[in-house]
VMD Tcl script that builds the backbone (N, CA, C; Angstrom):
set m [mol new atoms 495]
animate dup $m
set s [atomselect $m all]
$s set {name element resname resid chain x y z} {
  {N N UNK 1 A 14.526 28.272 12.118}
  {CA C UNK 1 A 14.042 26.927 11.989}
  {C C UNK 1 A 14.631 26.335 10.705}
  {N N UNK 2 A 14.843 25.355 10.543}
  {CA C UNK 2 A 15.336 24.919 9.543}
  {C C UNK 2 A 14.732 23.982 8.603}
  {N N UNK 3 A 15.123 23.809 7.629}
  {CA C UNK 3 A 13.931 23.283 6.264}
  {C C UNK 3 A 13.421 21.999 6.878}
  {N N UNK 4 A 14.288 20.753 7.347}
  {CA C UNK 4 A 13.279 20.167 8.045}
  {C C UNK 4 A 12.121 20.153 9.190}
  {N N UNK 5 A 12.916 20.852 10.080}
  {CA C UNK 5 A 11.818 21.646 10.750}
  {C C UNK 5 A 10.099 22.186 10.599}
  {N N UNK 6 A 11.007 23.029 9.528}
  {CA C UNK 6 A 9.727 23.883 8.872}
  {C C UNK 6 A 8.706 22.723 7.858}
  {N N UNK 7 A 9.207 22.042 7.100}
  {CA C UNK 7 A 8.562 21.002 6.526}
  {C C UNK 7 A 7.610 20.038 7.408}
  {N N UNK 8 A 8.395 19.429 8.830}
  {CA C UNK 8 A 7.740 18.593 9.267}
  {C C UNK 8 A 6.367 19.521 9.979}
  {N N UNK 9 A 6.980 20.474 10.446}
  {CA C UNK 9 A 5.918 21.423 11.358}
  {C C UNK 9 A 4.403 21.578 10.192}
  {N N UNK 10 A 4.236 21.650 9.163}
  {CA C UNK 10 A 3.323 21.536 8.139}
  {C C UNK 10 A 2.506 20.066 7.756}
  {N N UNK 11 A 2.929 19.367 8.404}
  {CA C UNK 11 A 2.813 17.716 8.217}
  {C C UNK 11 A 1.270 18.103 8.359}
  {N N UNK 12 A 0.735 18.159 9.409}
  {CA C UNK 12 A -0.735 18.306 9.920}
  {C C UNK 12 A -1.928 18.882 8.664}
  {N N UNK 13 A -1.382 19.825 8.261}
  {CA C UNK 13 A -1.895 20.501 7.321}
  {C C UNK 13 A -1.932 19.980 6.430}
  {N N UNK 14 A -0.730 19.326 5.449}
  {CA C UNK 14 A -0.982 18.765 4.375}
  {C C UNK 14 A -2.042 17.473 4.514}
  {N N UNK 15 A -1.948 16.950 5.803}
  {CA C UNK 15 A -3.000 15.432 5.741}
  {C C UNK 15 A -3.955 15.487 5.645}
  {N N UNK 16 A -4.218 17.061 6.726}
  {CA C UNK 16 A -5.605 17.385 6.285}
  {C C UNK 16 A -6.922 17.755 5.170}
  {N N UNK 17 A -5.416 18.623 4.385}
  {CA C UNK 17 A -5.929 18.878 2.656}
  {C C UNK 17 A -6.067 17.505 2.059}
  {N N UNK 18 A -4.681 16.973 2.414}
  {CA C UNK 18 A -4.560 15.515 1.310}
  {C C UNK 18 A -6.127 14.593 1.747}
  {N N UNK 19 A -6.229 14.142 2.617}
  {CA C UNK 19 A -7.359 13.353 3.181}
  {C C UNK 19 A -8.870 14.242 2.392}
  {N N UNK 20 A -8.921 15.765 2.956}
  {CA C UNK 20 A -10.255 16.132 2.545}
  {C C UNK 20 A -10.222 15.866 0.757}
  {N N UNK 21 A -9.402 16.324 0.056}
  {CA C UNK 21 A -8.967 16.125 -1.598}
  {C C UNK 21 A -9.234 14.823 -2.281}
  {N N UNK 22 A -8.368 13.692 -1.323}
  {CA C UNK 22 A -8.696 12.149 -1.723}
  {C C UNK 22 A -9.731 11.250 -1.173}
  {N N UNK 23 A -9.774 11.488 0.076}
  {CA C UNK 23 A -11.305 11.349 0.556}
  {C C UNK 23 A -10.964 10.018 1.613}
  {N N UNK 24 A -9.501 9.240 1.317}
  {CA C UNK 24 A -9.392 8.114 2.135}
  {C C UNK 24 A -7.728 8.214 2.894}
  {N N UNK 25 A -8.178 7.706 4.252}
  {CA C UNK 25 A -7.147 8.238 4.956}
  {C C UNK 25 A -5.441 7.573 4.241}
  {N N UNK 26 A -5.518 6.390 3.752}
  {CA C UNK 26 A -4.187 5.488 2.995}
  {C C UNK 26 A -3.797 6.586 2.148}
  {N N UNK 27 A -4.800 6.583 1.199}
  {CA C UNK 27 A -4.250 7.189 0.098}
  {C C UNK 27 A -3.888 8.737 -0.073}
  {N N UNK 28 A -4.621 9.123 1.222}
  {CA C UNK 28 A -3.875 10.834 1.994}
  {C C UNK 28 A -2.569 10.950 2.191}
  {N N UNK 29 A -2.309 9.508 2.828}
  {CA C UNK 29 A -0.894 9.597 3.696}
  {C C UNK 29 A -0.129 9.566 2.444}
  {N N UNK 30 A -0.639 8.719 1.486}
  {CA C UNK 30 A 0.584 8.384 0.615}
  {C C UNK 30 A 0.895 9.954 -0.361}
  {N N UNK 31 A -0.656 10.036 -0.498}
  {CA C UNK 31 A 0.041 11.656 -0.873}
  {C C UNK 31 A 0.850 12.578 -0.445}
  {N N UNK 32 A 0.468 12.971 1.035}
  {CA C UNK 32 A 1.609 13.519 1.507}
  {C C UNK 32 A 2.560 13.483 1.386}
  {N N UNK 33 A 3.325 11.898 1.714}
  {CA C UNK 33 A 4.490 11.084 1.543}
  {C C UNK 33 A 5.169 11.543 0.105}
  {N N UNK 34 A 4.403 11.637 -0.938}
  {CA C UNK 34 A 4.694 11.528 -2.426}
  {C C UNK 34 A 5.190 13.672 -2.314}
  {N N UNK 35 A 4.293 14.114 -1.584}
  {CA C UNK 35 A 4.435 15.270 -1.541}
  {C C UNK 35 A 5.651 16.011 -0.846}
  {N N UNK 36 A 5.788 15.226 0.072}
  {CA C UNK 36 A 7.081 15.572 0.980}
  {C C UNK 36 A 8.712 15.169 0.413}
  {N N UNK 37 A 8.559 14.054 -0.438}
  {CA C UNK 37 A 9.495 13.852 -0.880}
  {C C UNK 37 A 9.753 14.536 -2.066}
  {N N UNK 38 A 8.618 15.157 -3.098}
  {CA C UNK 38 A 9.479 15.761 -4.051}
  {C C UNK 38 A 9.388 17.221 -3.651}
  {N N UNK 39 A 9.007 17.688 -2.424}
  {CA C UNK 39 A 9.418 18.938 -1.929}
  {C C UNK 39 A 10.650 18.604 -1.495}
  {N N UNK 40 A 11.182 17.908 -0.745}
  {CA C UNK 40 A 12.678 17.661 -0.014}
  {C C UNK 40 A 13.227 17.610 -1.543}
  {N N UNK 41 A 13.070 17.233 -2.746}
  {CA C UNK 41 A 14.114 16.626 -3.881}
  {C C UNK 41 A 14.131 18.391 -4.372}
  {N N UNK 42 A 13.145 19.066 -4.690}
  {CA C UNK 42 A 13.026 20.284 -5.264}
  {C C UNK 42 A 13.196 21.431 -4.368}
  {N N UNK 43 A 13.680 21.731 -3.029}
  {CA C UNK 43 A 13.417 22.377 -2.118}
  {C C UNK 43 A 14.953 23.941 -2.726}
  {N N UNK 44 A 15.381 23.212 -3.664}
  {CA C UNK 44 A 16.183 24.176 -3.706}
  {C C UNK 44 A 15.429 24.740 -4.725}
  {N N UNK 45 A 14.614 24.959 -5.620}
  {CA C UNK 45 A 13.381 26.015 -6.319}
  {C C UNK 45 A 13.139 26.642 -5.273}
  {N N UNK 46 A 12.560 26.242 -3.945}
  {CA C UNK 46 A 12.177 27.060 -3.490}
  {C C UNK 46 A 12.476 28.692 -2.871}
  {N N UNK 47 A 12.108 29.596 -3.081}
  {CA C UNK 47 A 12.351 31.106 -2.660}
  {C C UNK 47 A 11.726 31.061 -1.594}
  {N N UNK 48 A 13.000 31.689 -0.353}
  {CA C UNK 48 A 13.242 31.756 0.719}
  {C C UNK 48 A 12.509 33.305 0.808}
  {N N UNK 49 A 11.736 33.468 1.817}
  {CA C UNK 49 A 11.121 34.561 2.088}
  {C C UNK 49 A 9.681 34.602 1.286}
  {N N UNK 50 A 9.109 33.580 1.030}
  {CA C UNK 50 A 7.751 33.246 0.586}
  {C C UNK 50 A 7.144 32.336 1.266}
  {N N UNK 51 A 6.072 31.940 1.206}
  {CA C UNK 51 A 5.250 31.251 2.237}
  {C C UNK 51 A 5.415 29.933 1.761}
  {N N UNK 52 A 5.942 29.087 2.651}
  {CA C UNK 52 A 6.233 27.851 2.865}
  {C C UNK 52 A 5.139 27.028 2.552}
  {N N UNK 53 A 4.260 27.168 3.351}
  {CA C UNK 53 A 3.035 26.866 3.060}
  {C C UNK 53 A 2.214 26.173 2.028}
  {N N UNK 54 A 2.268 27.413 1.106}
  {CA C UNK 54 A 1.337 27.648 -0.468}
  {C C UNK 54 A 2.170 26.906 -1.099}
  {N N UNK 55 A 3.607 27.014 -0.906}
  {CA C UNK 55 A 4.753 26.246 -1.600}
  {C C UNK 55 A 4.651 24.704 -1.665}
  {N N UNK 56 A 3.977 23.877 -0.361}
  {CA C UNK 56 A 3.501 22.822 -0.269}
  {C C UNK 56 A 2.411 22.544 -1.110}
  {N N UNK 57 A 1.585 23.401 -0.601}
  {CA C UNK 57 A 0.195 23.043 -1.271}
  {C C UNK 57 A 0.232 23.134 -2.903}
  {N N UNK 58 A 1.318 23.880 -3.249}
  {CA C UNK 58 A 1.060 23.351 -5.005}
  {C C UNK 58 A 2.237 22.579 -4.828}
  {N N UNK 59 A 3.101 22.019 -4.327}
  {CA C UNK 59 A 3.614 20.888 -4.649}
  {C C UNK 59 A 2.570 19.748 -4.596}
  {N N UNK 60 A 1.624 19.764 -3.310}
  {CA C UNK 60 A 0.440 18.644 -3.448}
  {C C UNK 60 A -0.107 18.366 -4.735}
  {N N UNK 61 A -0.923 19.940 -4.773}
  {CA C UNK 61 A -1.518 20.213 -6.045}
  {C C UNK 61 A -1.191 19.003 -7.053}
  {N N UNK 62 A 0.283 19.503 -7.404}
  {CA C UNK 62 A 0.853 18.990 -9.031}
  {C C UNK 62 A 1.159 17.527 -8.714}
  {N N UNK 63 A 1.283 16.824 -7.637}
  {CA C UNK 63 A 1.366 15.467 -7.697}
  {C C UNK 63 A 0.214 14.961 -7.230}
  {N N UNK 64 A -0.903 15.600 -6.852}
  {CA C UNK 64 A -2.566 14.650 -7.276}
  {C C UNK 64 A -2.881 14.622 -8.344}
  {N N UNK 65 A -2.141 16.276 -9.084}
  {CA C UNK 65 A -2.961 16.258 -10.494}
  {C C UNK 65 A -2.398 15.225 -10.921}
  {N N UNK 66 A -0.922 14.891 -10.922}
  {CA C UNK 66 A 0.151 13.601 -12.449}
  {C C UNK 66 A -0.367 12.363 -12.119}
  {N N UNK 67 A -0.977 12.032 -10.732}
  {CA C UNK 67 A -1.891 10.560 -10.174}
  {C C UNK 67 A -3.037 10.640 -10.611}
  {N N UNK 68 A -3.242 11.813 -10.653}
  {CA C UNK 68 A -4.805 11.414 -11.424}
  {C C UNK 68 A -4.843 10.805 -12.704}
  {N N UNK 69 A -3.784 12.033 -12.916}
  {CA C UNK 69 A -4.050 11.813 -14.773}
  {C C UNK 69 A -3.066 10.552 -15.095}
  {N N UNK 70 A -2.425 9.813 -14.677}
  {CA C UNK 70 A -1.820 8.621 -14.600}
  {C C UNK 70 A -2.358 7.786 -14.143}
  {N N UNK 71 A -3.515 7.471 -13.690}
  {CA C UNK 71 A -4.660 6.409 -13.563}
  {C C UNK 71 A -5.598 6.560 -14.460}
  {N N UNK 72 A -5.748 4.982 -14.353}
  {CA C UNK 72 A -6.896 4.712 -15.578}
  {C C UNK 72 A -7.998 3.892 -15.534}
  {N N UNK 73 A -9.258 4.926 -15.555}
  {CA C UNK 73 A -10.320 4.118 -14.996}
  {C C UNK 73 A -10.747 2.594 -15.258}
  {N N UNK 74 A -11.198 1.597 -14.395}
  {CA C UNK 74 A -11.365 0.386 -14.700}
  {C C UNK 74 A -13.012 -0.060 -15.237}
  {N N UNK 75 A -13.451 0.911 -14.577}
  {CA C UNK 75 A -15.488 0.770 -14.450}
  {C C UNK 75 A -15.626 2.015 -15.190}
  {N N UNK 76 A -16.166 1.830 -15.940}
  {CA C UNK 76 A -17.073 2.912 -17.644}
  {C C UNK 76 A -17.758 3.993 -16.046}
  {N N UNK 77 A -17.645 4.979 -16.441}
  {CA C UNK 77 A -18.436 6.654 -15.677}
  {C C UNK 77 A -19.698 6.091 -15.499}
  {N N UNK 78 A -20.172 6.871 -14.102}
  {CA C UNK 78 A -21.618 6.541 -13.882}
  {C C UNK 78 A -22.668 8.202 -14.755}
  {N N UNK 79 A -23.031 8.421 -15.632}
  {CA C UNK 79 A -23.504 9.612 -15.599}
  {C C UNK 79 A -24.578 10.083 -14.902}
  {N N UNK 80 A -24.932 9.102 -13.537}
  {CA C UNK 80 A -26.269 9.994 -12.892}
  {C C UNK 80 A -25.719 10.998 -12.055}
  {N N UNK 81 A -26.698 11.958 -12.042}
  {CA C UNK 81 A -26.806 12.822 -10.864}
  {C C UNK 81 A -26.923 12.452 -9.891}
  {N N UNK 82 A -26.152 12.725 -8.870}
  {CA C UNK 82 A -26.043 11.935 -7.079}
  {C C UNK 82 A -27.452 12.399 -6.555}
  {N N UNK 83 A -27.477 11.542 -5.766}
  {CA C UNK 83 A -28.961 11.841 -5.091}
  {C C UNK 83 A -28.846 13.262 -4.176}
  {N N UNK 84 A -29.831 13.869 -4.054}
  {CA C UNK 84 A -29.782 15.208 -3.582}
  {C C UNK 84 A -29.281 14.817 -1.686}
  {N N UNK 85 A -29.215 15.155 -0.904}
  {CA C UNK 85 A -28.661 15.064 0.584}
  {C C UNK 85 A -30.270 15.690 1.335}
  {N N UNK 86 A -30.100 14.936 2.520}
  {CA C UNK 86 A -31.431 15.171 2.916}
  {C C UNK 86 A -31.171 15.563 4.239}
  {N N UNK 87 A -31.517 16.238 4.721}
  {CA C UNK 87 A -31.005 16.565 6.563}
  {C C UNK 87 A -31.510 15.185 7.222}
  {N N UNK 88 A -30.453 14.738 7.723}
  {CA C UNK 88 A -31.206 13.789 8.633}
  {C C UNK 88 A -31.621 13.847 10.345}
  {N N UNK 89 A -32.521 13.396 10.633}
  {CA C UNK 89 A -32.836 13.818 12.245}
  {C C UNK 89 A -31.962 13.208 13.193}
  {N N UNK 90 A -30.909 12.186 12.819}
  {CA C UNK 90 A -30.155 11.304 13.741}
  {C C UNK 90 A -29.385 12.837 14.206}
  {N N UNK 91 A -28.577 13.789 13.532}
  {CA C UNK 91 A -27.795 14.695 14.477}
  {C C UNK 91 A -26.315 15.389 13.763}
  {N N UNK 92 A -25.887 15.526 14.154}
  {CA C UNK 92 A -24.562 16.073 13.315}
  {C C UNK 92 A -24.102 15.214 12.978}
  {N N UNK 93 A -23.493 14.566 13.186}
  {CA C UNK 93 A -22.992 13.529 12.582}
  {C C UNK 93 A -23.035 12.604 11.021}
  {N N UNK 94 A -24.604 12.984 11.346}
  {CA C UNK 94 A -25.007 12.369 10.113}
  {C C UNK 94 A -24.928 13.890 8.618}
  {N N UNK 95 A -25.329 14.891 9.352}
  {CA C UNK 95 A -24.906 16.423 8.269}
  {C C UNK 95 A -23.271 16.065 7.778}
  {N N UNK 96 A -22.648 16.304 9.118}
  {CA C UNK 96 A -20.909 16.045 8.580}
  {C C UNK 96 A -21.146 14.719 7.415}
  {N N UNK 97 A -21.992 13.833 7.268}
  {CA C UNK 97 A -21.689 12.589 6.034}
  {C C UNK 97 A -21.740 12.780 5.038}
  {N N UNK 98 A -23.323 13.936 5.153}
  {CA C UNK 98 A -23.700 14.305 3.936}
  {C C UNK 98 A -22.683 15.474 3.221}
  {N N UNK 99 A -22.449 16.636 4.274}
  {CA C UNK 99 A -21.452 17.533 3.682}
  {C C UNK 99 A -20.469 16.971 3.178}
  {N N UNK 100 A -19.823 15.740 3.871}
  {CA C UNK 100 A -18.257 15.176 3.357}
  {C C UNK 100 A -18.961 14.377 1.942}
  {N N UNK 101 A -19.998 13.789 1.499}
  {CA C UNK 101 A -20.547 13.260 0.394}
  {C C UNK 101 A -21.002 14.297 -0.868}
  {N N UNK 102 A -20.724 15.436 -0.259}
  {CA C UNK 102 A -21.651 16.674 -0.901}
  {C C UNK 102 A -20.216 16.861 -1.864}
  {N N UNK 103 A -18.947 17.290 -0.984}
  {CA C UNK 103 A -18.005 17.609 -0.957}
  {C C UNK 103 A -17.362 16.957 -2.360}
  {N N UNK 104 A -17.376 15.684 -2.091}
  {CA C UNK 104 A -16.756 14.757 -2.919}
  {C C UNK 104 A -17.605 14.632 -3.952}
  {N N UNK 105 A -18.752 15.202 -4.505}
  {CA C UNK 105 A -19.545 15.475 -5.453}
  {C C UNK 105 A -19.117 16.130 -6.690}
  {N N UNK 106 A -18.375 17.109 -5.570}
  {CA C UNK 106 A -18.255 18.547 -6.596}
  {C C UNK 106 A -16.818 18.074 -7.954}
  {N N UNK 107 A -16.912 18.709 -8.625}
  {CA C UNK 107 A -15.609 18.777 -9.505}
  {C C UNK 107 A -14.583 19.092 -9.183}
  {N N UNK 108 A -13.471 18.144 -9.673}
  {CA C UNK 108 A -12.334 18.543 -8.772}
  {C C UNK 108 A -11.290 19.719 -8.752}
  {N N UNK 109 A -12.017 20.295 -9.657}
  {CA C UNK 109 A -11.299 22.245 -10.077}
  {C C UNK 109 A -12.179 22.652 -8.403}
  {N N UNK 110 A -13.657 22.891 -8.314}
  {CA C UNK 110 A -14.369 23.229 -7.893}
  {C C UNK 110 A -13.978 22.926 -6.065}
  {N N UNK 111 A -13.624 21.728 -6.039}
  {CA C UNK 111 A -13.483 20.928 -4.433}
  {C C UNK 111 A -12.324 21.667 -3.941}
  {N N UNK 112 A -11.119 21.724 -4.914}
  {CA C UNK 112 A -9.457 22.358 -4.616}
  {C C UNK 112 A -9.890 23.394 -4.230}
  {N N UNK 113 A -11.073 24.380 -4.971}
  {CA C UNK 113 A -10.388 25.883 -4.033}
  {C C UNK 113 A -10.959 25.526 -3.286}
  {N N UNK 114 A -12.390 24.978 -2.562}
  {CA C UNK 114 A -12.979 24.845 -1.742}
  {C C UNK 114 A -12.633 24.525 -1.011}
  {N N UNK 115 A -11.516 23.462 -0.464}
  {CA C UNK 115 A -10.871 22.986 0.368}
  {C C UNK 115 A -9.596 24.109 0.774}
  {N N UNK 116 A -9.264 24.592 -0.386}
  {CA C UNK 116 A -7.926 25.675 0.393}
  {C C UNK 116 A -8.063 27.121 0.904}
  {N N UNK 117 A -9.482 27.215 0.179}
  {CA C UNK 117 A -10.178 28.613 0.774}
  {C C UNK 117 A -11.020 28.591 2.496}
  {N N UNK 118 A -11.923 27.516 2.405}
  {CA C UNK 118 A -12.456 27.096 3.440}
  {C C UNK 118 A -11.993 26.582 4.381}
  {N N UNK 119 A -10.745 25.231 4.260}
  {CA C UNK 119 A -10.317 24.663 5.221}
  {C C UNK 119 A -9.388 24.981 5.513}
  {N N UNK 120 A -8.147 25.308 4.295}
  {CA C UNK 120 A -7.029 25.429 4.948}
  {C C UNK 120 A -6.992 26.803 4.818}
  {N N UNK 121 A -8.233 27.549 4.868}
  {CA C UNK 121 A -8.252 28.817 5.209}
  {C C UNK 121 A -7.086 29.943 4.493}
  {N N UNK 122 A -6.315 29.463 3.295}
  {CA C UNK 122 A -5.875 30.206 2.340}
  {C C UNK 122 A -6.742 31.732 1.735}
  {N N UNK 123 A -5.704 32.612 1.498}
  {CA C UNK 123 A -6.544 33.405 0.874}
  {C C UNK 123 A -6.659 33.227 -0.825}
  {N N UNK 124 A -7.774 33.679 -1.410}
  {CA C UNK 124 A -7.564 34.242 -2.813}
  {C C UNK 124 A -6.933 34.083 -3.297}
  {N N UNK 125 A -5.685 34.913 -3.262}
  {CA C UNK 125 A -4.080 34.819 -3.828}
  {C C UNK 125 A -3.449 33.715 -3.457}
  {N N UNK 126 A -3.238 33.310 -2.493}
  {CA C UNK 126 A -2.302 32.145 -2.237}
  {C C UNK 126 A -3.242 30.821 -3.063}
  {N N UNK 127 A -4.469 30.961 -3.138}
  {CA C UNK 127 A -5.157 29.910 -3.491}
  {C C UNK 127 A -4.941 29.781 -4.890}
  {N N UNK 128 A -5.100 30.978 -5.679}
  {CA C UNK 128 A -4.673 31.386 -6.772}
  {C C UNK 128 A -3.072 31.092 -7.059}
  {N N UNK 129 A -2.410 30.901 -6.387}
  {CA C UNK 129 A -0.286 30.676 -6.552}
  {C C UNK 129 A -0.776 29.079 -6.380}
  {N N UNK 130 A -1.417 29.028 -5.593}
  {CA C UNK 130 A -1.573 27.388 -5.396}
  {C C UNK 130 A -1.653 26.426 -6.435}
  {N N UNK 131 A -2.811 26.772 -7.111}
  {CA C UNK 131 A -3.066 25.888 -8.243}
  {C C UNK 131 A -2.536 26.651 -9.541}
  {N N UNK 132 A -2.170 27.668 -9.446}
  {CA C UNK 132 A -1.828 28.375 -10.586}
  {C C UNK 132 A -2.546 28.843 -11.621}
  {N N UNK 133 A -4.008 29.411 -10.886}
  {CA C UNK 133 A -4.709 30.091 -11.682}
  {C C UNK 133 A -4.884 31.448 -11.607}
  {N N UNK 134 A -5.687 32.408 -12.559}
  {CA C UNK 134 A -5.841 33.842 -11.814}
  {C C UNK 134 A -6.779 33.798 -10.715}
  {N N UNK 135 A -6.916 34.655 -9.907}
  {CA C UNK 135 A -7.819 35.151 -8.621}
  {C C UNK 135 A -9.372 34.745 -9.310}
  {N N UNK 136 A -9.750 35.295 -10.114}
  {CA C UNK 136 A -11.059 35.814 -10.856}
  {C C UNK 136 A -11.658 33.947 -11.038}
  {N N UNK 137 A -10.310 33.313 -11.487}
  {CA C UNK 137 A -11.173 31.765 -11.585}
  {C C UNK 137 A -11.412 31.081 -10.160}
  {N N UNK 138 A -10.441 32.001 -9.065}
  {CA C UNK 138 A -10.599 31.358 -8.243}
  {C C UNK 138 A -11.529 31.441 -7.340}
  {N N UNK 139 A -12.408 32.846 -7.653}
  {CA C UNK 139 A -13.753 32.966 -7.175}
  {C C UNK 139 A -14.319 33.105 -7.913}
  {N N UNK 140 A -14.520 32.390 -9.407}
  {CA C UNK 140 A -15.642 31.659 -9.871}
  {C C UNK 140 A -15.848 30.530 -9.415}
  {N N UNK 141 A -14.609 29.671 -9.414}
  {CA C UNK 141 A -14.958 28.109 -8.775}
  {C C UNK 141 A -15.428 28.391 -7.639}
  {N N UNK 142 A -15.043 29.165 -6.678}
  {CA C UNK 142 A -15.903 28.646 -5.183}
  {C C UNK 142 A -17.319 28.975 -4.884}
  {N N UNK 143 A -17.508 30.264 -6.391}
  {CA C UNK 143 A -18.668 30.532 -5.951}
  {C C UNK 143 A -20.059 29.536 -6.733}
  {N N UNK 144 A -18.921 28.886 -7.740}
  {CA C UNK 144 A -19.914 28.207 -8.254}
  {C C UNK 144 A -19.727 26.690 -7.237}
  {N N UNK 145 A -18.613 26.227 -6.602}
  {CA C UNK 145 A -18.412 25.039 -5.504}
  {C C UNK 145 A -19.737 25.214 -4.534}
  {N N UNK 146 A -19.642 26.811 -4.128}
  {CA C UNK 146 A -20.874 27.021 -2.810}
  {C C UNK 146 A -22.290 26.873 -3.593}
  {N N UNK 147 A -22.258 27.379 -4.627}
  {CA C UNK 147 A -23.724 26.646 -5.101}
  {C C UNK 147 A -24.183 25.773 -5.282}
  {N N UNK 148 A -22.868 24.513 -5.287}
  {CA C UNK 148 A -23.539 23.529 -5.864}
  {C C UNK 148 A -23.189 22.436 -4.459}
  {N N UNK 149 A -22.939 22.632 -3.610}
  {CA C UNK 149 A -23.237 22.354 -2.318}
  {C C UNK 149 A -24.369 22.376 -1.925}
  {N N UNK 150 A -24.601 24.002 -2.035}
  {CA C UNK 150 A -26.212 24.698 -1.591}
  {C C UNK 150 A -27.297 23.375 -1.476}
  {N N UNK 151 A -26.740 23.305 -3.208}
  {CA C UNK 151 A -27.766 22.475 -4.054}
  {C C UNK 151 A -28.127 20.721 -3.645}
  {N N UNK 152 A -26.926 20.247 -3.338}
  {CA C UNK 152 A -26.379 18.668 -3.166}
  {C C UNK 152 A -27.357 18.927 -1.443}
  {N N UNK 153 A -26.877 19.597 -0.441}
  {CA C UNK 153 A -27.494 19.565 0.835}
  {C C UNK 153 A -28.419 19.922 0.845}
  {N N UNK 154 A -29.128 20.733 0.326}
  {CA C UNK 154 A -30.553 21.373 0.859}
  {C C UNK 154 A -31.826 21.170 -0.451}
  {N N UNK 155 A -31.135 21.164 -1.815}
  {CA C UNK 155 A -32.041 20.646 -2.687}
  {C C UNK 155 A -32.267 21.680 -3.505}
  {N N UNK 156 A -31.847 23.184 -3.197}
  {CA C UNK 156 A -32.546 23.671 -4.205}
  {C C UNK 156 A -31.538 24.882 -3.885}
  {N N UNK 157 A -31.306 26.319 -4.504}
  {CA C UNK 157 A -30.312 27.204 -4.935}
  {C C UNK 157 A -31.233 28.635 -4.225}
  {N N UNK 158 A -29.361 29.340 -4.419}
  {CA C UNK 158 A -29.721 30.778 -3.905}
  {C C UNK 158 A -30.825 30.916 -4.336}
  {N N UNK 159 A -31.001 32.091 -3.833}
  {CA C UNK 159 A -32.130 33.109 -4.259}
  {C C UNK 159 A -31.612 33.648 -5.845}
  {N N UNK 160 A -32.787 33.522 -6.805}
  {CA C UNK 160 A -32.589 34.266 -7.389}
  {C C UNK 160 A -32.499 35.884 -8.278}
  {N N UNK 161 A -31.052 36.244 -8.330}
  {CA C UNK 161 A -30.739 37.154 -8.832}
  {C C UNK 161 A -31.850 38.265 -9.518}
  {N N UNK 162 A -32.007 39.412 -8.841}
  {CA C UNK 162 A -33.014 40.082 -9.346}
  {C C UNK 162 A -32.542 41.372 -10.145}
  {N N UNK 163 A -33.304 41.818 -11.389}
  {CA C UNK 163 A -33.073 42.878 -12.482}
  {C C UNK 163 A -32.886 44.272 -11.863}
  {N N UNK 164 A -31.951 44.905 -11.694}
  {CA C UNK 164 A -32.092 46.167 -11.461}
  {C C UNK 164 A -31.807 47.269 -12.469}
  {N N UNK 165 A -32.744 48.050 -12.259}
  {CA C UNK 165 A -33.315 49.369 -13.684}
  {C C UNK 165 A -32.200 50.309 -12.976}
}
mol reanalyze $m
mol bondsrecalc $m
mol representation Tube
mol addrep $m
């Protein structure tokens, strides 16, 4: 298969990260877009016989992070705590709002692995090559991401941790 090939065949995937990451379908695409092109400009970094894949996903990575940090907020931070998520009786639909609201809660160290561990079903390691951290942060963030989900949907936290003699 060949690099375009293999690039476009990944399209799906990246929209999906990009969209769950940015939260709006425009500004997904444009990521991608932003993503695809400086993979096509840099594609010769890339090492052949490694996962194509992960190779995308921290190219994403590093061009949400330089947009982020190259925007500049217009409206002063809200510092409240989001309102807790409440099950609602209308049906799934309305859970999927709250989870996707839960989601976009979290910190955005915290949301990244969550999204590449959970959705795009990455492992550990690749999640870890992804963003370019060690393993060990990368299951601290998710385990502290899944708690604080726990927390945002249902209101209140694991069980707690008991002393053993």
């Amino acid at each position: 298969m060949s690099d375009a090939q293999s690039l476009i065949a990944l399209i799906p995937r990246l929209r999906r990260y990009a969209r769950a990451l940015v939260g709006d379908r425009a500004a997904a695409d444009d990521l991608v877009q932003d993503t695809l092109e400086r993979a096509w400009s840099k594609l010769h970094l890339f090492r052949y016989g490694t996962d194509l894949r992960a190779w995308l996903f921290t190219v994403m990575h590093n061009v949400h992070v330089n947009q982020v940090r190259s925007a500049r907020p217009t409206d002063a931070l809200d510092e409240e705590m989001p309102e807790l998520a409440q099950r609602a009786a209308q049906g799934d639909a309305l859970i999927v709002r709250d989870l996707d609201r839960a989601i976009a809660a979290l910190p955005a160290p915290q949301r990244e692995v969550l999204l590449l561990v959970a959705l795009e079903d990455l492992s550990y390691e690749q999640a870890a090559t992804v963003l370019g951290i060690p393993i060990g942060t990368v299951m601290s963030r998710l385990a502290r991401a899944r708690e604080k989900l726990r927390t945002l949907m249902y209101g209140k936290s694991a069980t707690k941790l008991q002393v053993v003699k």
